[in-house]
LUMSE-866293 format. One record per residue: residue in one letter; x, y, z of N, C-alpha, C in turn. Coordinates in steps of 0.2 Angstrom, whole numbers, plus 5000, padded with zeros to 4 digits. Layout:
REM residues N
AXYZXYZXYZ
...
END
This chain:
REM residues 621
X530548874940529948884944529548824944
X529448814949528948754952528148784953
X527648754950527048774953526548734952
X526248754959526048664963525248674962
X524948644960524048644960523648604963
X523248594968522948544970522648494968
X522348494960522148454957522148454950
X522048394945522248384938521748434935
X521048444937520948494933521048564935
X521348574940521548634938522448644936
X522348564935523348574933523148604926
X522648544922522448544916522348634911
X522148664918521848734914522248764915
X522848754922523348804919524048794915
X523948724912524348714907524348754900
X523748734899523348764893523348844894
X523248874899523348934900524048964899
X524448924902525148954901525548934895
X525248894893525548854886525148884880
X524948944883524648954875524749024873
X525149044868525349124868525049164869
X524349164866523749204864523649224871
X523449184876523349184884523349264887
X523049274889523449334892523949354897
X524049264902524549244908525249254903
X525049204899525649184894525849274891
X525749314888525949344884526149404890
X526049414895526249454902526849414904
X526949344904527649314906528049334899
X527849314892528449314889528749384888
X528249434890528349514889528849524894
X528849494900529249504906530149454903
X529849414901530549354900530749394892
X530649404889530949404882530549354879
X530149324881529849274876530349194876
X530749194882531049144884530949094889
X530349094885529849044891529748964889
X529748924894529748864891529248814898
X528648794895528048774901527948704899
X528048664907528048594905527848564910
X527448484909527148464915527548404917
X527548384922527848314927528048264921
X527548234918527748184912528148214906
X528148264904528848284902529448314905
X529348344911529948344913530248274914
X530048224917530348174918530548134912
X530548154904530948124899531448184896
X531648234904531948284904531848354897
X531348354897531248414891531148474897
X531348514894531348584898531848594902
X532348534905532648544910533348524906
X533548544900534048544899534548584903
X535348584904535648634909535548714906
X535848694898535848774896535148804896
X534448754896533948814894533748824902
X533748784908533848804915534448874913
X534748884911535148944913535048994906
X534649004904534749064897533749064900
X533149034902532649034901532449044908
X531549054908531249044911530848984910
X531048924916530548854915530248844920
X529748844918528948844922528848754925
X528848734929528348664929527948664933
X527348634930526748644933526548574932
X526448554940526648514944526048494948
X525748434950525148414954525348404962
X525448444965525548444974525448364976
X524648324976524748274979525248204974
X525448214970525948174967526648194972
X526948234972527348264977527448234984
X526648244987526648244993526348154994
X526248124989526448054991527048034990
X527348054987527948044984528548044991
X528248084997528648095004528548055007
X527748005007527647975012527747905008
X527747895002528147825000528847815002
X529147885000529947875005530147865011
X529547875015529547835020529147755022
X528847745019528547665020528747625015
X529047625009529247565007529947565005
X530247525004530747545001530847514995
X530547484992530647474985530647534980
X531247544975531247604970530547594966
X530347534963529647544958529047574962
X529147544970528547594973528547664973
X528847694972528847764973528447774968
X528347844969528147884961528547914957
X528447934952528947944946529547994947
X529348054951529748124951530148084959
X530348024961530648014965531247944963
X531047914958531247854954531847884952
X532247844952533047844949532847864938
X533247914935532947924931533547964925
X533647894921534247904917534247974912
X533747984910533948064906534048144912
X534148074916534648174921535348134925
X535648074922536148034923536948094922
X536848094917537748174916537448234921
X536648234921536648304924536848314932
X536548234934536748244943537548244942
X537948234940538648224940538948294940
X538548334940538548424940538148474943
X537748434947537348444952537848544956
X537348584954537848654958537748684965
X537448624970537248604977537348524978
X537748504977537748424980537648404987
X538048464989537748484998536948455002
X536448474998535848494996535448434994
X535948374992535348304988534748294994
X534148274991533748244996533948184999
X533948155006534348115007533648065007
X533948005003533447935002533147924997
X533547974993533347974987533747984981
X533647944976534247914969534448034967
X534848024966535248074964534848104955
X534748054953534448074945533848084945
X533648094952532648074952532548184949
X531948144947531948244945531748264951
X531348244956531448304963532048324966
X532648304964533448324964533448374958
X533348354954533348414948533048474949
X532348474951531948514953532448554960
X532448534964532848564970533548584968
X533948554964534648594963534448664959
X534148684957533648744954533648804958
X533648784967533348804972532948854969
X532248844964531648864962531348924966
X531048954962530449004965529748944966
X529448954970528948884970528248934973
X527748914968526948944967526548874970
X526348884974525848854978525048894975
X524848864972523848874969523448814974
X523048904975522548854982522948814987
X523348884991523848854996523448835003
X522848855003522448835010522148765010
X522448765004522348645005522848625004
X523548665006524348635008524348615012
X524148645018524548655024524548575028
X524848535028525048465031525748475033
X526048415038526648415039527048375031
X526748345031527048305023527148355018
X526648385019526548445012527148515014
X527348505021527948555022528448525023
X528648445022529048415022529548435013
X528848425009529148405001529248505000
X528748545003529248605002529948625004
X530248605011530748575010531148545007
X531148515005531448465002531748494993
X531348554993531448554986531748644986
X532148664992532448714994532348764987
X531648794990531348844988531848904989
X531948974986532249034987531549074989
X531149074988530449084987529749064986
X529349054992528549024989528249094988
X527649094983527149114985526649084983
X526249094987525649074989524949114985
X524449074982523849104979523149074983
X522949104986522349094990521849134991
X521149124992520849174994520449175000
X521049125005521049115011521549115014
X521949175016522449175018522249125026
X522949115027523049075033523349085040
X523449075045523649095051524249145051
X524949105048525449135044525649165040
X524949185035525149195029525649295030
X526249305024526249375026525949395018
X525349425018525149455013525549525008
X525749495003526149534999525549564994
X525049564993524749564989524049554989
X523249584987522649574990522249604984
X521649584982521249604977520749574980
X520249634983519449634986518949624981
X518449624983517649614979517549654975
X517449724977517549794976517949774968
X518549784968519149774962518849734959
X518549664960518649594956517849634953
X517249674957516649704952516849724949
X517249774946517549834944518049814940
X518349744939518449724932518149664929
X517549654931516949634930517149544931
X517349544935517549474936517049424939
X516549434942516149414947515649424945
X515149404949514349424949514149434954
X514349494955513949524965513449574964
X513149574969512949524975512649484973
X512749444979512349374978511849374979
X511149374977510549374978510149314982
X510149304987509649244992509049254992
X508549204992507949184997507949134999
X507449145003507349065008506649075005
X506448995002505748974999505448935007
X504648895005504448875010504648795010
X505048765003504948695004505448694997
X505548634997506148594990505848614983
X504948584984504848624978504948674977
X504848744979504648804980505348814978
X505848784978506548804977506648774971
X506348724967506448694961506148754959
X505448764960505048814954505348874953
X505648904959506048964957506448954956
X506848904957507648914950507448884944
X507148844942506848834934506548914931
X506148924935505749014933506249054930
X506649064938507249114938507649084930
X507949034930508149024924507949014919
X507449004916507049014911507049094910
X506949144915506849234913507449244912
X507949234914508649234913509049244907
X508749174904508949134896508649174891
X507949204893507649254890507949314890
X508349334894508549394895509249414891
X509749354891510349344887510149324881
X509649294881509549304872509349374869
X508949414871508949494871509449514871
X509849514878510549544874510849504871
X510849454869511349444863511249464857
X510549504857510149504851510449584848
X510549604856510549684856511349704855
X511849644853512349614852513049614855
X512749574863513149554870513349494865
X513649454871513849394871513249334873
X513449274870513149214871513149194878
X512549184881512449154888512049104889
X512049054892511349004893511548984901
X511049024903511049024911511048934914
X511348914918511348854923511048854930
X510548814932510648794939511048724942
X511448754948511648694951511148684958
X510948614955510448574963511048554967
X510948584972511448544979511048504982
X510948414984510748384988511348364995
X510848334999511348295003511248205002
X511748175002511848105001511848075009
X511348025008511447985014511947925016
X511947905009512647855008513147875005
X513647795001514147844997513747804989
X513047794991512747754985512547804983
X512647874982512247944980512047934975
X512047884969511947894961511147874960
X510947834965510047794965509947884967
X509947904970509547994972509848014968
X510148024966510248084960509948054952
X510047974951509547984946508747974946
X508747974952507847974954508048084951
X508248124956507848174955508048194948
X508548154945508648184935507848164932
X507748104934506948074930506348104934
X506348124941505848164943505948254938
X506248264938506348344934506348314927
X506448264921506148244914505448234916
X505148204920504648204922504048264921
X504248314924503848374926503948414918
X504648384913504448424907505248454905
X505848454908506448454910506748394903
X507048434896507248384893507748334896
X507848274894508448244897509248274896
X509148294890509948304888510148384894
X509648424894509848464897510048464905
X509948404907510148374914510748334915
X511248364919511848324922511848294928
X512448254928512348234936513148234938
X513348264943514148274943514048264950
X514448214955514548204962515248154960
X515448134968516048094968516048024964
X515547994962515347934959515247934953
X514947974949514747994947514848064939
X515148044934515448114930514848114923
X514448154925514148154919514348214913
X514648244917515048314914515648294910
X515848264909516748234908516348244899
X517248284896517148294889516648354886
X516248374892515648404888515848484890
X516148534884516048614884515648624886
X515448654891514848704893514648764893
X515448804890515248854887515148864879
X515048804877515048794868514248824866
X514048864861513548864859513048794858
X513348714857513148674853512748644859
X513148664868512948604874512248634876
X511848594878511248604878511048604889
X511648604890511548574897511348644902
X510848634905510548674908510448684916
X510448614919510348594925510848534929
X511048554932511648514935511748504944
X511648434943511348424952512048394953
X512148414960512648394964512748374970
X513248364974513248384983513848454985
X514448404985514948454984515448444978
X515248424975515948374968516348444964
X515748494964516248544959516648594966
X517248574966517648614971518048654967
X518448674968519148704964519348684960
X519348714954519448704947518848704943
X518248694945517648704940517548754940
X517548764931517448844929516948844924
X516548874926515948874921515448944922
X515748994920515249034923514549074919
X514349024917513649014914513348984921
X513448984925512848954932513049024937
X512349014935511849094937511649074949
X511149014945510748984950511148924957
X511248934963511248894967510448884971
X510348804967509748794973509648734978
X509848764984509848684987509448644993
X509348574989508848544990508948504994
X509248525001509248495006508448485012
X508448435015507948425020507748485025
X507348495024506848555027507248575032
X507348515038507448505044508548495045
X508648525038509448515039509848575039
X510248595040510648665040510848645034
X510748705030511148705025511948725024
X512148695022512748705019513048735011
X512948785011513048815003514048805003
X514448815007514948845008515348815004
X515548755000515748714994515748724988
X515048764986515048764979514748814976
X514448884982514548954984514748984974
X515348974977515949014972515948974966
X515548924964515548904956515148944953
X514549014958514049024953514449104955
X514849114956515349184955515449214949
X515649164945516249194940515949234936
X516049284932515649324929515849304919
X515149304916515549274908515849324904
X516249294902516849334897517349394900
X516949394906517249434912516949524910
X516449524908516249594902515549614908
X515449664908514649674912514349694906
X513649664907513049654902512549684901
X512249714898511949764895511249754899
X511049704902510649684906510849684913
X510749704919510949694924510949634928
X510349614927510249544930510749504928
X510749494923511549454920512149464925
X512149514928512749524933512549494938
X512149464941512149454946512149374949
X512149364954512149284956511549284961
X511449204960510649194963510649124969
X510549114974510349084979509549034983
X509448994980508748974983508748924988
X508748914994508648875000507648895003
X507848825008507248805011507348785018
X507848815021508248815028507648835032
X507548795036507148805044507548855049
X508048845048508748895051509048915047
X508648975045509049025037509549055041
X509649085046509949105048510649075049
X510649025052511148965051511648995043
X511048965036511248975031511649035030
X511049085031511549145029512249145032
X512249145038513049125040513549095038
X513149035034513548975028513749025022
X513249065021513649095014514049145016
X514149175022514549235025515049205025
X515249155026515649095029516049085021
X515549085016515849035011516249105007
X515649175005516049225004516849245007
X516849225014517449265015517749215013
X517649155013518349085010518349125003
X518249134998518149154991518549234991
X518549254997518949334995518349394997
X517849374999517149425001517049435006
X516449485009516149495016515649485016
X515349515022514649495021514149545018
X514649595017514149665011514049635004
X514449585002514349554995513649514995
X513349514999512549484998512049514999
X511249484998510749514997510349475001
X509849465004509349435007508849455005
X508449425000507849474999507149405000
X507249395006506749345008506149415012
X505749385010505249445011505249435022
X505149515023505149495031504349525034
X504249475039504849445043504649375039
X505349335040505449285036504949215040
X504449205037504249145039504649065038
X504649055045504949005048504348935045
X504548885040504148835038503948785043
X503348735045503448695053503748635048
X504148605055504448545054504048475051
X503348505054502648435051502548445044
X502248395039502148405032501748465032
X501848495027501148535025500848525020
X500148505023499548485023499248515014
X499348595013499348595009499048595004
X499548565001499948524994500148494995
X500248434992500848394993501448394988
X501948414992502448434989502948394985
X503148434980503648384973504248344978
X504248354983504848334986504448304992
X504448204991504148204999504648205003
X504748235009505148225014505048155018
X505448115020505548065024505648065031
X505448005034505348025042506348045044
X506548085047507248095050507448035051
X507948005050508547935052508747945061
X509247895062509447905066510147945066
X510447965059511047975057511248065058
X511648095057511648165057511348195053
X511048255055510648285048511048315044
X511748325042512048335036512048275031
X511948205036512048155031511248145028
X510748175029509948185026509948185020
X509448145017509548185010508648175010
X508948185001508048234999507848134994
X507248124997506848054992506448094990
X506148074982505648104978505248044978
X504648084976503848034976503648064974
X503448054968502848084964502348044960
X501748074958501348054957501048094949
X500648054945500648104939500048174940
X499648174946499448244950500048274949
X500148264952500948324955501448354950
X501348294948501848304939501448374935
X500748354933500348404928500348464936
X500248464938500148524942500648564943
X501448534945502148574943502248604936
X501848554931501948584925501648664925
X501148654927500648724926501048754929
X501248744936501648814941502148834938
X502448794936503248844930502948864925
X502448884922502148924919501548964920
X501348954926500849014929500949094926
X500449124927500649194929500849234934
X500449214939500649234947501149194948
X501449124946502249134949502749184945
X502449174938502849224932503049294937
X502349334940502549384942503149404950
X503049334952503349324959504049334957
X504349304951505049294950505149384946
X504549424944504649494941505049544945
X504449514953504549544957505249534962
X505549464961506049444966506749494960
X506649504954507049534949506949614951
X506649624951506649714952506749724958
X506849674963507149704969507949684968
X507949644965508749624964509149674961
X508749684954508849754952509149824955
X508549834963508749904965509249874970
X509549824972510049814977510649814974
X510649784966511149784963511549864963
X510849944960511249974961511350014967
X510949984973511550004979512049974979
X512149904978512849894979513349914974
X513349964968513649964964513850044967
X513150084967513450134973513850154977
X513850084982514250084990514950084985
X515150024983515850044982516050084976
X515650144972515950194969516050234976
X515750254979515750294985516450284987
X516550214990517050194996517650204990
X517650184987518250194980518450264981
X518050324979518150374980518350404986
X518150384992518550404997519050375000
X519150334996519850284998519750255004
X519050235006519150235013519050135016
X519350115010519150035010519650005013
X519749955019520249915020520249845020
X520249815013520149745010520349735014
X520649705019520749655021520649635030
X520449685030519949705036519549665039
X519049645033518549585034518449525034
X519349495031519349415028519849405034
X520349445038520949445042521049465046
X521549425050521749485057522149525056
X522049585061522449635059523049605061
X523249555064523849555063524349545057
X523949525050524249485046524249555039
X524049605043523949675040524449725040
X525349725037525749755037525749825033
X525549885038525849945034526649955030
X526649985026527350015023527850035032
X528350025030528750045035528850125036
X528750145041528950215042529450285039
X529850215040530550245035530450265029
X529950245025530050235019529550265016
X528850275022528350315019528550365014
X528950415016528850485012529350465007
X529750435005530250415000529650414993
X529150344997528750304992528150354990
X527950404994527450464994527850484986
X528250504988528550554981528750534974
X528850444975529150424971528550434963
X529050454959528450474952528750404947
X528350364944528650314939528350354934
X528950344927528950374922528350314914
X528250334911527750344908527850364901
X528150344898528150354891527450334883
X527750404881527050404874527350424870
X527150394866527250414856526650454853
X526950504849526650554844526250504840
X525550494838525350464832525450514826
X525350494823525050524815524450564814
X524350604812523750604811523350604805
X522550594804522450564799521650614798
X521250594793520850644790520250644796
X520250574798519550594807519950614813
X520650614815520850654821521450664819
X521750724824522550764825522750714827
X523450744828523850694830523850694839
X524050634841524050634849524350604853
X524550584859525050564863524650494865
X524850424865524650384864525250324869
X525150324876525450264879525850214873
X526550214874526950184869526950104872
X526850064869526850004869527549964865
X527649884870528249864865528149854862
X527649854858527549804850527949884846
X527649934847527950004845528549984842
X529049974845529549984846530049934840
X529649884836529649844832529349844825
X528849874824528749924819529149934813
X529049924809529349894801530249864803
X530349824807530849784809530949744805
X531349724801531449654797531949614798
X532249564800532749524802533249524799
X532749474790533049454786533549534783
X533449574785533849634780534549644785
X534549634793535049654797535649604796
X536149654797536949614797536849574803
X537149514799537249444803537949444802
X538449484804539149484803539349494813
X539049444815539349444824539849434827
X540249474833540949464832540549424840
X540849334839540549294844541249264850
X541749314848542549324856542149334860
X542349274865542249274871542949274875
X542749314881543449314884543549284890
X542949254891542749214896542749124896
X543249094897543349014895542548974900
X542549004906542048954909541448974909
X540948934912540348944916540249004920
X539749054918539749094925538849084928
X538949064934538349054938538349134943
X537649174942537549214944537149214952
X537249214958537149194965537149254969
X536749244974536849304981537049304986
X537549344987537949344994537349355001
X537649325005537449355012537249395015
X537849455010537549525011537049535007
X536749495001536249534998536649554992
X537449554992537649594984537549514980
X537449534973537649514967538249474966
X538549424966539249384964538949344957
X539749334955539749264949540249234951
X540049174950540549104951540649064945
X541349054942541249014939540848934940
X540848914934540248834936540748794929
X541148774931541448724928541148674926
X541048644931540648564929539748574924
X539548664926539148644920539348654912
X539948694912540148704905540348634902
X540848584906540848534905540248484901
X539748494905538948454906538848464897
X538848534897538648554892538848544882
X539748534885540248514882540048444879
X540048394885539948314882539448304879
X538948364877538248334874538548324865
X539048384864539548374858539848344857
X540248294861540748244858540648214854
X541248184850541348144844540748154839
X540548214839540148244834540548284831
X540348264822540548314817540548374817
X541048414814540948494810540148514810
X540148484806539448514801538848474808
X538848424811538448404817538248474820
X538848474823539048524829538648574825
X538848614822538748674817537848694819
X537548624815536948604814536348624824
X536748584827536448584833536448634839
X537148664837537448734841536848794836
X536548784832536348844827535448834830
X535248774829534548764833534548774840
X535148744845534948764850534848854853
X535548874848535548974850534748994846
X534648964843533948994839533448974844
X533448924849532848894853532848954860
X533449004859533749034865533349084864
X533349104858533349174858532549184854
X532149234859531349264859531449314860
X531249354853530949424850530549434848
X530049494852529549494851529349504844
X528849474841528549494835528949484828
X529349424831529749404825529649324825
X529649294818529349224819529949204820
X529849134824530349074823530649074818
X530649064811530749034807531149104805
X531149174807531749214804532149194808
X532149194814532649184818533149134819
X532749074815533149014812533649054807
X533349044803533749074795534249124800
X534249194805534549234807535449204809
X535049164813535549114818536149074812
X535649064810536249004803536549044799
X536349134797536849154793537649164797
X537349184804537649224809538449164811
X538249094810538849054812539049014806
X538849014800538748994796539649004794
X539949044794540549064791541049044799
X540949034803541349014810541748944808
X542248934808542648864809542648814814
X542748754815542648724820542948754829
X543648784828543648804835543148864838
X542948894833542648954836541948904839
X541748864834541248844835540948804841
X541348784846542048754851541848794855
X541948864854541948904860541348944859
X540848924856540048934856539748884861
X539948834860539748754863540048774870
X540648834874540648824880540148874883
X540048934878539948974881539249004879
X538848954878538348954870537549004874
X537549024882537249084885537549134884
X538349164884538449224881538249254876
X538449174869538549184863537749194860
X537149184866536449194864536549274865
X536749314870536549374872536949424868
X537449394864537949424856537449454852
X536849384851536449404847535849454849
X535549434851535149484857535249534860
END
């Protein structure tokens, strides 16, 4: 299996995700596989680990894979032709040298490229292939190298299905509330100015942090609420404006440590937990820099500090302040929820932008709240007169106003004067009041979808797609599938002196239950009656065939040559033991199981372990 990720960090997290038992993704594959899993990234595979012949054929091997290394990888095969220019998974590459020589599609090689390169490897496989965040595939290069690695099957993970997508599969907002995964609805206002959108995300987060420390107290989970600043950059020299407004916010009383600055130039974030009890970081200004893959869902607050006079654009970074913590709903409601502060002269525009950005993320436009007081007063485009605001505005450029950004001027007035406003009482009560409204919308929206849930009458996919890409069940098949009843099995508990005994969903762990290895006969009758390779393939028709595969038994053969009795013995005993996943039994019996089991075998037997050493795995298992 091939699965392609847009970016290093989110290769990074689904390595660690899938490479860790404990995981939940992990412990749901190995439940499916037998625990015959082996997960690996481009830099190992290419010193051929995972991609041995026998564990491609006894295992499930995962590699997770960075798309644009791939997809330069098609367009160096066409502009230079030096081997060293390429990139690595296209280079000629001697730990898969015996393996091309046995290649079970030669038909098939990518043409223009060395035969031992591991995207031949990869493609002789003809894989299952997972595309994550497939709505930033779509190029022709990018359908070139899909190609190219004759896939049996893609799927696609997105939460913007595409023109042709056919949707096999769909999880609404509704579901992702209701297993607590988000934080909906999204709560908006439009304030009258940039400060006005500092002091109410500073406010808002301060009552927040206050609120999750009560429930922690009342013994929730750990939370330390985040806002993220969106500005707009006028240059690509964004670092002078973002560290002006990091020492304008120290300024007004904003520790330093709890201020980041994360844009394209710029990584203040790198290396730092944000979810660790020890990180202090509270505040993080940006433009668009956290796209796909930033996961922090401690950021409560979007506030962005765009030019009075510029349409805002939320749609970017929307979905950073989604994710819901721990994935748990909190004993505090406000905690569930997400927060919005802009200062659009065209809110409406905005709202649009967040309609816009919801449905990219899997939403509609019920998922939000407007709770800008009506009718919404439209700010004038001239200063106001006032106060003079924490944010001076600059006269408009000649440039686009998305390229506008936000200059600070301040003055030590402004400084003590902002200090007092974040700690007022009538702002105090303003943020009371935007929370208790938030409050009664939360539970209508929590209303709406118990209702629509209950009348089944939701059709997720309705609002993000056309109906053309909307396939009912086939006709044929309706009443079949109506009746079909899946079975459901339970085990009797014990009973004990606080309850009777009772019928308890039987789980595989059950099944295992005072199992011990070391006590079972290791006396295995390892006759095979099968001298070669069987590769199992799909006819035309759809039936099931097996073909023998000589040249891989062979393949498998020379790894033994002019190796010793006791060698052989040694290697054939670790390999059947790397084969074979049982749940709930450690490695280390399974070692000892294995070496009792061939331990008395002679060298020819042991010969015909070595041809047929996937059989000789499933003898044991």
């Amino acid at each position: 299996m091939a699965w392609f990720v847009p970016s290093d960090t989110i290769l990074t997290q689904t390595l660690e995700k899938l490479q860790n038992p404990a995981h939940p993704y992990r412990h749901a594959i190995d439940s499916l596989f037998n625990h015959k899993v082996t997960v690996v990234d481009k830099e190992a595979a290419l010193q051929g680990k995972g991609l041995k012949p026998e564990q491609l054929q006894s295992e499930l091997v995962i590699l997770v894979l960075s798309a644009q290394s791939f997809v330069e990888t098609v367009k160096a095969k066409k502009d230079v032709s030096s081997e060293q220019n390429k990139p690595k998974a296209y280079r000629e590459n001697e730990n898969f040298f015996e393996q091309s020589k046995h290649f079970p599609h030669p038909e098939k090689l990518i043409a223009g490229t060395d035969p031992t390169a591991l995207i031949q490897v990869i493609a002789q496989q003809n894989p299952v292939v997972i595309v994550d965040e497939s709505h930033n595939f779509r190029t022709n290069l990018r359908d070139e190298m899909l190609a190219n690695l004759n896939p049996r099957f893609i799927l696609e993970l997105t939460a913007t299905p595409r023109g042709k997508s056919n949707i096999v599969s769909f999880v609404d907002a509704m579901q992702l509330k209701k297993e607590n995964m988000v934080k909906l609805p999204v709560i908006v206002e439009n304030r009258n100015s940039p400060r006005d959108v500092i002091s109410a995300a500073v406010r808002m987060r301060n009552s927040l942090e206050k609120l999750a420390k009560e429930n922690e107290a009342n013994g929730g989970r750990y939370i330390r609420t985040i806002v993220l600043f969106q500005a707009q950059p006028k240059t690509d020299e964004d670092n002078v404006t973002f560290d002006k407004i990091k020492r304008q916010l120290i300024d007004v009383g904003i520790p330093e440590n709890q201020i980041k600055i994360k844009t394209a130039n710029k990584d203040e974030l790198k290396g730092i937990d944000l979810m660790s009890r020890d990180c202090e970081v509270r505040y993080i200004i940006t433009v668009n820099a956290l796209k796909e893959g930033w996961d922090c869902p401690f950021a409560y607050i979007l506030a962005t500090l765009a030019n009075k006079t510029s349409i805002v654009d939320v749609e970017q970074i929307l979905g950073r302040i989604l994710r819901q913590p721990y994935t748990a709903q909190h004993g505090i409601s406000l905690l569930n929820l997400s927060y919005v502060f802009t200062s659009s002269s065209d809110f409406r525009n905005t709202i649009d932008g967040i309609i816009r950005s919801l449905q990219k993320v899997g939403f509609s436009r019920k998922d939000f709240r407007d709770l800008t007081p009506e009718p919404i007063e439209i700010p004038s485009l001239q200063p106001v007169p006032a106060s003079k605001p924490l944010f001076h505005v600059q006269p408009e450029s000649e440039e686009t106003e998305n390229e506008v950004d936000v200059e600070l001027e301040l003055d030590i007035n402004d400084v003590e004067e902002f200090k007092k406003e974040l700690t007022d009482e009538n702002e105090a009560n303003d943020i009371q009041q935007l929370q208790h409204q938030a409050m009664q919308v939360s539970e209508e929206y929590i209303q709406i979808i118990e209702q629509q849930s209950g009348r089944g009458d939701i059709d997720p996919l309705a609002s993000i797609t056309p109906q053309e890409m909307y396939y009912p069940i086939n006709e044929k098949f309706r009443e079949v599938a109506s009746e079909m009843n899946m079975p459901i099995f339970y085990n009797k508990s014990a009973p004990s002196v606080f309850t009777d005994d009772e019928w308890i969903p039987l789980e595989k762990s059950m099944l295992s239950e005072g199992f011990d290895l070391s006590t079972k006969d290791a006396d295995i009758d390892f006759t095979i009656v099968r001298p070669d390779g069987i590769t199992i393939d799909v006819a035309d028709s759809g039936d099931a065939v097996r073909k023998n595969n000589q040249s891989l038994t062979d393949f498998i053969r020379n790894q033994y040559v002019d190796k010793s009795a006791t060698t052989k013995k040694e290697g054939i005993s670790r390999q059947l033991a790397g084969m074979i996943k049982l749940d709930d039994v450690a490695e280390l019996a399974i070692k000892k199981y294995v070496k009792r089991a061939i331990e008395r075998l002679d060298a020819d037997q042991i010969d015909n372990l070595i041809d047929n050493i996937s059989l000789a795995s499933l003898k044991i298992c």
